[in-house]
Structure formats: structure tokens, C-alpha cells
N, C-alpha and C positions, 0 to 999 in steps of 0.2 A: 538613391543611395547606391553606392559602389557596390558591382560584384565581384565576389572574392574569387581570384585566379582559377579555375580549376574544378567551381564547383558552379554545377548548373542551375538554372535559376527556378526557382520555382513556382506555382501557381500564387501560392501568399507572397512569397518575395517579391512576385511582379506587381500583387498588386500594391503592396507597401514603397517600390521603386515609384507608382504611379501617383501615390497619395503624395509623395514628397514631389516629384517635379508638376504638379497640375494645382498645387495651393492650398495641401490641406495639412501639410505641417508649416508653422512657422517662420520665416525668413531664419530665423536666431538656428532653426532646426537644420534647416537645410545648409546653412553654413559651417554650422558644425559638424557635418554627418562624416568628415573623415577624420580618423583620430592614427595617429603616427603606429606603426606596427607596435605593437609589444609593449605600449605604454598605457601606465596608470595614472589614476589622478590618489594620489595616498593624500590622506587629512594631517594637516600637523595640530599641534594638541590644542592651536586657539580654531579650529577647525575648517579652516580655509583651506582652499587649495596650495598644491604647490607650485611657488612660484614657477620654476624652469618648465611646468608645462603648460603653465600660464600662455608662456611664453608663444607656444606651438600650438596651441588651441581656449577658446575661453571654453570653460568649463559650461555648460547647459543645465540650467535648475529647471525647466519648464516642467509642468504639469504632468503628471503619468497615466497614460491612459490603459485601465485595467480590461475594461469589457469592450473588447474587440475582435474582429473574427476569428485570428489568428488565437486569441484565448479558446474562444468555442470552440475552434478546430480541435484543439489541444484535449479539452476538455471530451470529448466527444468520441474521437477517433480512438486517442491511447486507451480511454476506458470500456471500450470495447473486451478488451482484454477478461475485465468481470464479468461483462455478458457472457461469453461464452461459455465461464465458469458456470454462471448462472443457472443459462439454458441446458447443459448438461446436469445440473442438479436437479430441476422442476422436471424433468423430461421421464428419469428412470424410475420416479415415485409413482406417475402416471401409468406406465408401461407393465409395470408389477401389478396392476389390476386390467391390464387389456385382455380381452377372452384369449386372441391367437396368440399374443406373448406367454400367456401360461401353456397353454397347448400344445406349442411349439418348447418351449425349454422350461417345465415345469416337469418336477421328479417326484410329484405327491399326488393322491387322490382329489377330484376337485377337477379341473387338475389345480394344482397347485405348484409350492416352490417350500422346499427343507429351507431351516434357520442356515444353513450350510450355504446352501447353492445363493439365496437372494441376499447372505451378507457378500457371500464373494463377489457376486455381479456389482451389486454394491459399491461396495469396497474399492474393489483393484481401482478406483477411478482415485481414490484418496493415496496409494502406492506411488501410482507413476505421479502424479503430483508432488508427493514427499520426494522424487529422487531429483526428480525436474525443476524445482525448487533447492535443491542443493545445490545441480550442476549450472544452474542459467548464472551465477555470478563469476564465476571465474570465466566464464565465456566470453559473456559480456563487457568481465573487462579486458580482453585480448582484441572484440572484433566489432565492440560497440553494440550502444542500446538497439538504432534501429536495426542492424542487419538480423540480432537476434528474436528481434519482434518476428520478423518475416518469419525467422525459420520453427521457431517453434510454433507459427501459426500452421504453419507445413506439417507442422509434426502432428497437429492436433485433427488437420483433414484428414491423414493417413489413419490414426484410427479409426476415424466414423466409416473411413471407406471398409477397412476391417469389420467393424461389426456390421453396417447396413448389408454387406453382402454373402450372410449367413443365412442358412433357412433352417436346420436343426440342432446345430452343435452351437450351445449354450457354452463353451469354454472358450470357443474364436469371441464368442460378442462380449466376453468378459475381460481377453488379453486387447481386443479391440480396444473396451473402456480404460486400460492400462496405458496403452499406446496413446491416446485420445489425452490419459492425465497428465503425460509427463508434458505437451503444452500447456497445461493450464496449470501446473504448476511453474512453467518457467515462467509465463504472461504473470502470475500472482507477483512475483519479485519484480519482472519489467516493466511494469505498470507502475505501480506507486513510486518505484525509482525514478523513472524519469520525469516523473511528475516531479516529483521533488526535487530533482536536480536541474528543472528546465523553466518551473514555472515561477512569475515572481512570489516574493515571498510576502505579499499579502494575501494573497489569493493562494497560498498553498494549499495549507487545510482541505479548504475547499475544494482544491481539483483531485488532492491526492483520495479524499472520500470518495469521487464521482465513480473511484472501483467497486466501493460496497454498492452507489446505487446502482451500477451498469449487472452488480450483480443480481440486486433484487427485480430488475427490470427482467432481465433474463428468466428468472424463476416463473414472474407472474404469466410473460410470454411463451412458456415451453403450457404454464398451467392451459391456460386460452389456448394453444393448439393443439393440446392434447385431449379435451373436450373438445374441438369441433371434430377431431380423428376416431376417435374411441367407440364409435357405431359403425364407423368403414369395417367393411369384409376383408378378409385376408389380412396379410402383411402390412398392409396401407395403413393398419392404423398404427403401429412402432416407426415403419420405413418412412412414412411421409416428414413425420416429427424429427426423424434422426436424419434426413436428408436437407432438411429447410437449414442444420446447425450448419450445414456449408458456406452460408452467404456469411456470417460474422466474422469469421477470420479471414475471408476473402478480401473484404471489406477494412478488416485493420490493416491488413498488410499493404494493401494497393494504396488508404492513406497514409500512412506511417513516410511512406516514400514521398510525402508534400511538407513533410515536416523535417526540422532540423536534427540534425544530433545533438545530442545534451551537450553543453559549453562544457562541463565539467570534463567530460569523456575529452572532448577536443582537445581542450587545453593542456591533459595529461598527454596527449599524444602528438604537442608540437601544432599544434592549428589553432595558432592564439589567435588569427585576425577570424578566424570560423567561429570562437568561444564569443568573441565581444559583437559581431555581429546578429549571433541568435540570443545573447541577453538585452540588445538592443532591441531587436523584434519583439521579444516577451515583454519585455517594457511597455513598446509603441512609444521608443523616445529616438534620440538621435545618438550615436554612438560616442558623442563626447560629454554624453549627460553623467550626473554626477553619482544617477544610482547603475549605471554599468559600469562606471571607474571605482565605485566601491566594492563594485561585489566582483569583477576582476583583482582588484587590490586582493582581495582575502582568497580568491583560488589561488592567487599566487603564490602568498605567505606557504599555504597548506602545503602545497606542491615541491617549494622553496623546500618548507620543513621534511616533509615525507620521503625529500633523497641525500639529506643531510645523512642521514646515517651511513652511505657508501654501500646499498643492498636493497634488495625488495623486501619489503615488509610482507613476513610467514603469517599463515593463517589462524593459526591459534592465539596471534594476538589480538582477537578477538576477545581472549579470555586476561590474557597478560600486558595487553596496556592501558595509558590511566585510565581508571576505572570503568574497565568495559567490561569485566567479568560482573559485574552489578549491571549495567546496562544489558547485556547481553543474555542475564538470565529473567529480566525483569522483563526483555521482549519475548522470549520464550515462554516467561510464566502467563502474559498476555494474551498471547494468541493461543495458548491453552485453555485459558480462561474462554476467550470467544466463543472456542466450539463446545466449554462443556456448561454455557447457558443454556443450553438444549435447543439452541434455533432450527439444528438442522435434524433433529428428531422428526418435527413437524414438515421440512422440507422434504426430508430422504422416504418418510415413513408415514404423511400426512393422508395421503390416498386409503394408506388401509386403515389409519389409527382412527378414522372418522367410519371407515366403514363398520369397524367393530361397534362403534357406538350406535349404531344403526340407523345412517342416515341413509336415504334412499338413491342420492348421487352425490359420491361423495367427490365427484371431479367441479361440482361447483361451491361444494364448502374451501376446497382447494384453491379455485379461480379467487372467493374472498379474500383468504388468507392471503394470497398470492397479491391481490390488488392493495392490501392495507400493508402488507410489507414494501411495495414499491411507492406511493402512495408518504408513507412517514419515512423516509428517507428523504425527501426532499427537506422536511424541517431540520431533520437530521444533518443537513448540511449548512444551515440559518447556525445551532446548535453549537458547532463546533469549534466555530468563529467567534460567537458573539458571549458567549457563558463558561466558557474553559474546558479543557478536555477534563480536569479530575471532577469538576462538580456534577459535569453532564454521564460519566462513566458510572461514576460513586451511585448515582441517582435512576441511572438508569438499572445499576445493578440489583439497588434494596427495589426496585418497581418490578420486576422481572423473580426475582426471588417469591414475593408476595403472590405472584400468579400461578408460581410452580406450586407453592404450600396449596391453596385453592385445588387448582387444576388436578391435584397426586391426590389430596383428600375426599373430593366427589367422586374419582373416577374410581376409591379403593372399597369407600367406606358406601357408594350410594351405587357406582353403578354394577360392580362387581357382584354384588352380593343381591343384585337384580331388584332392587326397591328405586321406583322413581325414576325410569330408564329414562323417560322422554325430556323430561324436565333437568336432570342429569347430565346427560348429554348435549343438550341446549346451552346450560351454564359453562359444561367445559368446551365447550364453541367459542365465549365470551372471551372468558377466560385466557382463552388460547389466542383471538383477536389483540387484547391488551397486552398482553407480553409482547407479540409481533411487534406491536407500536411501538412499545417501549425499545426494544432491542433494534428496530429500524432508525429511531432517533440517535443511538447514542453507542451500543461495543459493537454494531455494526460497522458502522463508517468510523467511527473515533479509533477506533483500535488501529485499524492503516492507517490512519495521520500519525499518529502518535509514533508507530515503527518507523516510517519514512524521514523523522524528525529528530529521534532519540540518538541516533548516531551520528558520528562523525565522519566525513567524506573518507578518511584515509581506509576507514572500515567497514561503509556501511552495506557494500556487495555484500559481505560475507555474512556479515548480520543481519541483515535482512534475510540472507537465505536460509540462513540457523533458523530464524524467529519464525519463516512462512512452513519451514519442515516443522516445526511443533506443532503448526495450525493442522496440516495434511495428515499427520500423524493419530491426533485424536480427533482430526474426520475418518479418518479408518476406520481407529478402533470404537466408534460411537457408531457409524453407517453399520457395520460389518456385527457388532455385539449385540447392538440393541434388538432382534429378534430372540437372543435369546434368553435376554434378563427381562422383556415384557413378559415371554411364557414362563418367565420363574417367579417375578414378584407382581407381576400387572402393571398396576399407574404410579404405585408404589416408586416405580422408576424415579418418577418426578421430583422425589424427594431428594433422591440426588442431585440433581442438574439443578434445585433450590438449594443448594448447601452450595453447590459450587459457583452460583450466583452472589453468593453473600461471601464465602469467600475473593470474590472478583474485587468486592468493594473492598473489605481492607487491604488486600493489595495495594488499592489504587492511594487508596489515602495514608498508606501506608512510604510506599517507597515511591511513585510516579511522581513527578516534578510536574508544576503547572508550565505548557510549553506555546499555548494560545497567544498569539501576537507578538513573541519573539523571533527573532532568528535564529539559523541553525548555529550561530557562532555560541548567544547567550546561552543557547536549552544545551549547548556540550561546557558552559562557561560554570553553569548552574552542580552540573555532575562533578565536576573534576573541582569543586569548590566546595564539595560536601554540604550543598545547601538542602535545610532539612526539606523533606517534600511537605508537612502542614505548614511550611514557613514560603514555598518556591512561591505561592501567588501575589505574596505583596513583594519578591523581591525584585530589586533596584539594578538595573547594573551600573559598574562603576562609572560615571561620567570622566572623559578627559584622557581615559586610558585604553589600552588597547585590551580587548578581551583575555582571558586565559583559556585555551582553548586545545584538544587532544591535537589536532591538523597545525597546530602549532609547536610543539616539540617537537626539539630536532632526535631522535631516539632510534638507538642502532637497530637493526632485523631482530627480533625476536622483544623488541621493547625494553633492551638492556643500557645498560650504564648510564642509569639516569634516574636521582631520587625522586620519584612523581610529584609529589607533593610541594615540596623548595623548588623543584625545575618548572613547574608551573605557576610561580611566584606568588604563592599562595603564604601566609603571613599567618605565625602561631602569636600567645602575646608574648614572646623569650627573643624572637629573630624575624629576619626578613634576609632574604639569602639577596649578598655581593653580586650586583650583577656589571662586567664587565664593559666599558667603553666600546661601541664598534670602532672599525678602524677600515681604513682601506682592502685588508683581506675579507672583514667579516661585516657583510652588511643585512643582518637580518631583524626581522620583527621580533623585539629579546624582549625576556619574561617581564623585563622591571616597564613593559607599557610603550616603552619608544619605538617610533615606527621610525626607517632608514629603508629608503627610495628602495636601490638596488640590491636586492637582496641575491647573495651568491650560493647560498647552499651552505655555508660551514656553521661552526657551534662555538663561539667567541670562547675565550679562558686560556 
């Protein structure tokens, strides 16, 4: 396959160059692998190709091939990203029960650690997350996904380097965890972004979850080295654990540089032969096939649409165009929801919350936890593909809720009140086991697919960053509070994080659109069509016609002069709004369905 002018070739690309000249694509493949700069293969409505570029290339249906290395790489390398997050979760829960960590930055008898000092250490990791997480999208889209992978992986060495090289000021190891969040807060948005913008879109779901598992991997990993460390003398048993976090971002950054830039990025920045050659790759097809000329066709449309207005689209239209203040509060309300199932109670606070129960080590009740969280994630990714994201959420929620009700009532009513300690403690083991599972299968991983999907390309930098600061946000304030609403109410706690479990569910079934096995054109086609969400799983989309779609409105900066509703050709039973002839000035993808080749940027009328 050609390489593109300018851009070096890379270890996958060479071997993908190798597969096509030594006989393992097709003859049909290899004659098609160059397609004219700049061009598409648009469908006309009996659904063939179009003629005139019949003409310059036959079009490639051949077979897609999904699982191939360049997948794995993909899958593996960017998710990385959760690891980290991970392994700095499972790592500080451990740490807060190590003899020299208390010794050393403990300000209580014991020694010990005030609700004060162990929410702040805490905490500040959920801070610089929330702000890292606002600023990585407007970054990213000035300087592109991958450069910002690298730098925020940079960013997140610099802290470990901050805290590991502390020996009594407990304030350095906490603006260190600060320093350390703002990469893992920008990785949280760069991650399932570019998953979603790079990978095909069968296999979306699937790769964009591989953050929650890279998460739970990390968790179980920080749990297993921090039980083999927690008997070391000195510093070695925190330092060893906080120094091993260096190889992972090492590791993504150094791969990240084997992989491509998202086409989408590209293409917004003028590198349309860079956009079709790496959806070609994501493929494993040839660059004249018909699912890179479709899904080109539709960056274009977008792109076309997004500068029709004469301005950059502000950020608040987020909130003010069609219907994204619904979508945008609905990822918000989500990923609130996430954290206040109470998964990270057990993550952040699992080390002491078993110790009070009076297990005698509690870094291998932790390792279980740890391993049944990693462990059901993998189903969790079978789940999310094959059963719909609202049945597996809904289901996951009322399962999860049922373990909190349990879990809050023996810890209040049996163990608190010291009748049945051992037996007690035993069951909310269990207890605590089964919600893991549950929440590993399902608003673990579901909840990123579902953000990386629910928006529209023209928006979804900024809304996903919205959506991942609601997540960091009530990781704060849950890491950081819950010391001190355990010592006010006990297990009593539970009952919250079981309300707010059940609240999860009618959300979902409430307002969440079924979005499993669609494209990102239908799951925005479905929103701005006010389809009800108990109605979104059996719906249809229209055959014959061109989608209704936000990336498709041509609509000035700020979302103005433009009735949403008529302008996305959406039909009351009184009208259907006049839509105009293109013509030689105005050649765009117009509301009333008809696609027109070259599309120039204006708004026909």
C-alpha cells in the first residue's frame, strides 16, 4: 500500500505494506489500494455506487477483517490509559494500612491518619483529574489525540516523581497525587475518544470498554504488589509500589507513537489522504472499499456542515445545540451515577473497611476483590455488544442496589451492635464479592461506551470532558467524605450508594437511548428525532434516506438561526418543511435525504 508523503512509516504499516505485496490480500485488494485524493464513493438511494468514480476506481466489497494485530495494538496500548488510572487507585488504599506510610505522614495516635489529612491524600488525585479532564479537549483538538496521549503521560510521571521523593511532608505526597491526576484525568477523555474515533465501528463498544478493564486490571495489580511489599522495612513498601507506576505510561506513550492519528482529527486538519488511509487500516481492507468510502462520505458531510456557518462552533453549544443540553446532562447525570454505586468506596477504602470487620489480612481480602473485579470485566465486554447497553445497565443497577440493601443492613444491624462478628463479616465479604461482579459486567465498562457514542463528532471533545469532570468530581467528593460519614453513620453509608444505585436504573430506562449495534450517525439520528428511549431498542432507521444527524446541520457559532427541529427534517403530522433544489452553488447533504457528491459548505434557500 502507498505511503503517504510526509509521514513515516510505521512498524503496523510496514507490516500491513508486507501483507498486501507477498499475497495475503487479494488481487481485487491490491488493485484497489489507491483511491484519487479527496474522493468518496457517496451511495445514491438505489444504493450503488457513484458512477463517475466507478469510473477512477471499482469500488471493494470484500470481507472485513476485525481481529487483527493492528486491532490488538489498538486495543491494548491506548487502554493503557485506564491502567494507570487503576493502579493509582488500588495502590493508595493499600498504602493507608502500611506501618511506615502511617509513621511517616500519620497525624493520629496509632499512628494513624485524621478524616482530614487521609480524605485529602485521597482526594486531590480526583481534583487534578476534574481539571485534566476539562482541559485535555480543547487541547486535543488544536494539537491532536496522539501528541496529547504523550504529554499527559509526561504529566503523570512528574507527579509520582513528586510524591516518591518525599520522606516526611505528607502535603508534597498529596500535591504530588494532584500533579499525577491531571494525567489521568486527561488520559480518561483521550482514551475512549480515540477509541471511538479510530476504531471500526463494530468492534466499538468493545475497544472503548477495554478502559474500564485496563482499569480494573490496574486496581487488581497495584492490590498483588502491594501485598508482596507491605512486610518490606522502610519506605520500600509505598516507594517500590509508587515507582513500578512508571513503566505504564512509559509504555503508552512510546506505543501510541506506532499508531495513527484518529482520521477524524486528520481530516479536520486537511490530511484527507492520512484520514482514509488509517480507516483503511482499522478495517484491514483496501482503501477503495466501500466501508472507508462510507464512513469518509459522512466525515465529510460533518465537516462540510460544521463550517457552513462562517465561524467556530463556541463551547457552550454543548448545551444550545440540537438537542445536546439533554444529551449532555444525561452524560453528566451518568457518570455521576458511576461513582455513586459505591464501587470506589471498596476500591479507595477496601484495605481498612475489611480491616474493621476484623479480618486478619486484609491485603488478601483486597487481592479477591481485586481479582473478581478484573476477572468479570471480561464478560462485561461479551455484555455490552451482545444484550444492549440499557438492559445490561438497568440490570446491573437493580443487582448492585440489592447487595448495597444486604451489605448497609448486616454491617448496621449485626455487626455494629457486635452480635455475630464473624459470621457477619463473612457475609458482607460476599456480598461485597457480588456487587463487584455485578458492577464489573455492566456501569463499569458500559458507561464509557455509552459517553464515547452519545455525541456527535462536531461536540463530543467538549462533552466528554463535561461528562468525565462529573465522574472526578464525585470521585473526590466520595474518596475525600467517606471517612467521615462512616464515623457518623457506620455501614448505614450503604444505603445511600443503594438509593443511588436504583436511582441509576430509572435513569437509564428513563432517558438513555438503546445505542448497541448502531452507528454514531443513527444513536445522534435517534436524539434529535426525540425517539422515546423504552421505544429506542426496537427502533428502525429509515431505509433509503440519509440520516438526520447534529454533524449535519449547517448552524451558525453559537447554534443560531436555525429551527432544530424543521431544519433537521424531522416531520410533525400538519408539515414537512420545503427543502430547496441544490444547484451549482450549493451542493450539500440537505435535510429532505438527498446526498450531492460535492458538497461546498453553504446552506441552500
Amino acid at each position: 500500500m502507498p505511503q503517504i508523503v510526509g509521514m513515516p512509516m510505521s512498524f503496523l504499516d510496514w507490516i500491513d505494506t508486507y501483507r498486501v505485496f507477498h499475497g495475503k490480500k487479494s488481487k481485487q485488494d491490491t488493485a484497489n489500494a489507491t483511491v484519487p485524493s479527496g474522493e468518496t464513493t457517496p451511495r445514491q438511494e438505489t444504493g450503488g455506487p457513484d458512477p463517475t468514480f466507478a469510473e477512477k476506481a471499482e469500488v471493494d466489497n470484500s470481507k472485513i477483517r476485525l481481529l487483527r494485530p493492528r486491532i490488538f495494538a489498538m486495543a491494548l496500548i491506548v487502554s493503557i490509559g485506564g491502567l494507570i488510572f487503576g493502579y493509582d487507585t488500588g495502590q493508595i488504599s493499600g498504602f493507608l494500612a502500611m506501618d511506615d506510610f502511617l509513621t511517616r505522614f500519620g497525624n493520629e495516635p496509632g499512628p494513624a491518619f485524621s478524616n482530614v489529612r487521609s480524605g485529602t491524600i485521597v482526594g486531590l488525585l480526583s481534583i487534578g483529574t476534574l481539571i485534566g479532564a476539562i482541559g485535555s479537549a480543547p487541547i486535543a483538538d488544536i494539537f491532536g489525540r496522539r501528541v496529547c496521549i504523550v504529554t499527559w503521560c509526561l504529566v503523570f510521571c512528574v507527579g509520582v516523581i513528586i510524591q516518591i521523593s518525599t520522606e516526611q511532608h505528607w502535603y508534597q505526597l498529596a500535591i504530588g497525587r494532584w500533579v499525577a491526576g491531571l494525567g489521568v484525568g486527561g488520559l480518561s477523555v483521550l482514551t475512549p475518544m480515540y477509541q471511538s474515533e479510530t476504531a471500526p465501528r463494530q468492534v466499538r463498544g468493545a475497544l472503548v470498554s477495554c478502559y474500564q478493564l485496563f482499569i480494573t486490571f490496574g486496581i487488581w495489580l497495584a492490590y498483588m504488589i502491594n501485598f508482596g511489599s507491605h512486610t518490606m522495612a522502610g519506605s520500600s513498601q509505598w516507594k517500590l509500589p509508587m515507582g513500578i507506576g512508571f513503566i505504564f505510561p512509559a509504555i503508552m506513550a512510546t506505543g501510541i507513537c506506532f499508531l495513527r492519528e484518529s482520521p477524524r482529527w486528520d481530516y479536520r486538519h486537511g490530511k484527507i489522504d492520512a484520514a482514509r488511509t488509517t480507516i483503511a487500516k482499522s478495517y484491514g481492507v483496501s482503501e477503495s472499499h466501500y466501508e472507508v468510502q462510507r464512513e469518509m462520505r459522512e466525515i465529510k458531510e460533518k465537516f462540510d456542515a460544521e463550517n457552513a456557518g462562517g465561524g467556530k462552533h463556541r463551547w457552550y453549544e454543548a448545551f444550545t445545540g440540537p438537542r445536546m443540553a439533554y444529551r449532555t446532562c444525561l452524560g453528566v447525570a451518568l457518570q455521576a451515577l458511576q461513582q455513586l454505586t459505591g464501587a470506589n468506596f471498596f476500591f479507595y477504602y477496601g484495605t481498612t473497611v475489611f480491616a474493621g470487620i476484623g479480618l486478619s489480612d486484609s491485603f488478601v481480602t483486597s487481592i479477591i476483590l481485586g481479582t473478581i473485579n478484573f476477572a468479570m470485566t471480561f464478560p462485561g465486554l461479551y455484555v455490552v455488544e451482545h444484550f444492549g447497553r440499557r438492559r445490561a445497565l438497568i440490570a446491573g443497577a437493580l443487582w448492585m442496589f440489592m447487595c448495597f440493601m444486604i451489605f448497609a443492613s448486616i454491617g448496621h444491624f449485626l455487626l455494629e451492635e457486635g452480635r455475630q462478628t464473624k459470621t457477619a463479616g463473612t457475609v458482607m465479604i460476599i456480598f461485597t464479592a457480588i456487587f463487584i461482579a455485578g458492577y464489573a459486567m455492566t456501569w463499569g465498562p458500559i458507561v464509557w461506551a455509552v459517553i464515547g457514542e452519545m455525541f456527535p463528532t462536531r461536540y463530543r471533545a467538549t462533552c466528554m470532558g463535561i461528562s468525565s469532570a462529573s465522574n472526578w468530581i464525585w470521585n473526590f467528593l466520595i474518596s475525600f467524605f467517606t471517612p467521615f460519614i462512616t464515623s457518623a453513620i457506620d455501614y448505614r453509608y450503604g444505603y445511600v450508594f443503594a438509593a443511588c444505585c436504583f436511582t441509576g436504573a430509572l435513569v437509564v430506562y428513563f432517558f438513555l437511548c438503546e445505542s448497541s449495534g448502531r452507528s454514531l450517525e443513527e444513536i445522534d439520528t435517534m436524539y434529535i428525532m426525540h425517539v422515546p428511549p423504552t421505544k429506542s431498542t426496537k427502533w428502525i432507521a429509515p431505509e433509503g434516506e440519509e440520516l438526520v444527524t447534529a454533524d449535519r446541520l449547517f448552524l451558525e457559532p453559537g447554534a443560531r438561526n436555525i429551527r432544530k427541529e424543521e431544519a433537521a427534517g424531522m416531520e410533525t403530522a400538519f408539515e414537512r418543511e420545503e427543502v430547496p433544489m441544490a444547484n451549482d452553488r450549493v451542493g450539500v447533504s440537505d435535510v429532505s435525504g438527498s446526498w450531492v457528491p460535492e458538497a461546498s459548505g453553504g446552506r441552500g434557500g
